[in-house]
Structure formats: C-alpha cells, structure tokens
C-alpha positions as CSV (number, residue, x, y, z in Angstrom):
1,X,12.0,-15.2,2.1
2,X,11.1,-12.2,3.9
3,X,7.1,-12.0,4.2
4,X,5.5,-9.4,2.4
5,X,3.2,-6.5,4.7
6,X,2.3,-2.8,3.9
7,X,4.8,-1.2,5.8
8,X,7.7,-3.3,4.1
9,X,6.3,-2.5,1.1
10,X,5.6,1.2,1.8
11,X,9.6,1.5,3.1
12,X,10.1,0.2,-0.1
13,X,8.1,2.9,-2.4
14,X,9.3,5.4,0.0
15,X,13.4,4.4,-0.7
16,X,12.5,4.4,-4.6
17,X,10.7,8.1,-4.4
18,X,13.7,9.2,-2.5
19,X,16.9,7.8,-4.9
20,X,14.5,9.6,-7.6
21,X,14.0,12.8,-5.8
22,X,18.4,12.8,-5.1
23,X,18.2,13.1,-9.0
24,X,21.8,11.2,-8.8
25,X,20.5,8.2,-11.4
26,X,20.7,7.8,-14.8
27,X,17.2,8.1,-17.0
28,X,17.2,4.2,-17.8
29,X,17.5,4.2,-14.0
30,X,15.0,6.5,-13.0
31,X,12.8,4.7,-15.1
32,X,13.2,1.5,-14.2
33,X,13.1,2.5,-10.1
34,X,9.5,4.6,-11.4
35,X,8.1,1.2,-12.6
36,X,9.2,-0.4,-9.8
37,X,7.9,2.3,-7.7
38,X,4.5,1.9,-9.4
39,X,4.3,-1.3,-8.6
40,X,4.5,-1.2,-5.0
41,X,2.0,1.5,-5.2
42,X,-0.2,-0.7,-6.7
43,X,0.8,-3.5,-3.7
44,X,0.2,-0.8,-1.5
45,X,-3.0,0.1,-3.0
46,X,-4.0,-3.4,-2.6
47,X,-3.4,-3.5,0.8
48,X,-5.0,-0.4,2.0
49,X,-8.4,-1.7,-0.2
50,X,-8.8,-4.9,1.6
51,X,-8.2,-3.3,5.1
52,X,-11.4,-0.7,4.4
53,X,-13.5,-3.9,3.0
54,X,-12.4,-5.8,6.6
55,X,-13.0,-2.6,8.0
56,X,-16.6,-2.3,6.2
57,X,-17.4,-5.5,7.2
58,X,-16.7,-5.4,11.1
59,X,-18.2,-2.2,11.1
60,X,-21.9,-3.8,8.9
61,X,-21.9,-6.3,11.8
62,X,-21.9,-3.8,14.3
63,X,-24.5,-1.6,13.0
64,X,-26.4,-5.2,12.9
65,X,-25.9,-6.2,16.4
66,X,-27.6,-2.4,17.3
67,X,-30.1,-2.7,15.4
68,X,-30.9,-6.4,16.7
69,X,-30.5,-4.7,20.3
70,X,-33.2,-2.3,19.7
C-alpha cells in the first residue's frame, strides 16, 4: 500500500473537484465523489494543522535560544 502524504492526498481532492466541475456524473455520483472529496479535505486539513504546531514549536525554541543569548 501506497503511503499516505499531503500532496497524494491533495492530487486526490484536486481529481474529485475536477470530475465534479466536468459536470459529466450522475447526482448519486456527484454525491458520493463530494463526500469523498470532504474527506480528504478533512485529511488535508489535518496535515496542514500539525505542520503549523511543528512549525510553532521550532519556531518557540528559537525565540528561546534568543532570549537565553541575550
């Protein structure tokens, strides 16, 4: 199995928004390609929050090593 990362996933929700925007599917279909698409937003979503926390952390500990510097 293929491992998961945000730009797979994003490829993904991208694929989905375009069959939907072609307008060539059925409504059971568009529906069921929405959920789907809401759920790799929510993936995405996911992703994106725990890269600012990583983010916010690296960036706290530099703020701490300046101020110890001072």
């Amino acid at each position: 199995m293929a491992k998961k990362n945000f730009e797979s996933t994003l490829n993904k929700l991208e694929e989905i928004v375009q069959k939907l925007e072609e307008g060539e599917l059925s409504l059971d279909q568009s529906i069921k390609e929405f959920e789907s698409g809401i759920d790799l937003y929510k993936e995405c979503k996911t992703y994106l929050d725990k890269a600012e926390k990583k983010i916010q952390v690296l960036t706290d500990s530099l703020k701490e090593e300046e101020y110890k510097e001072e």
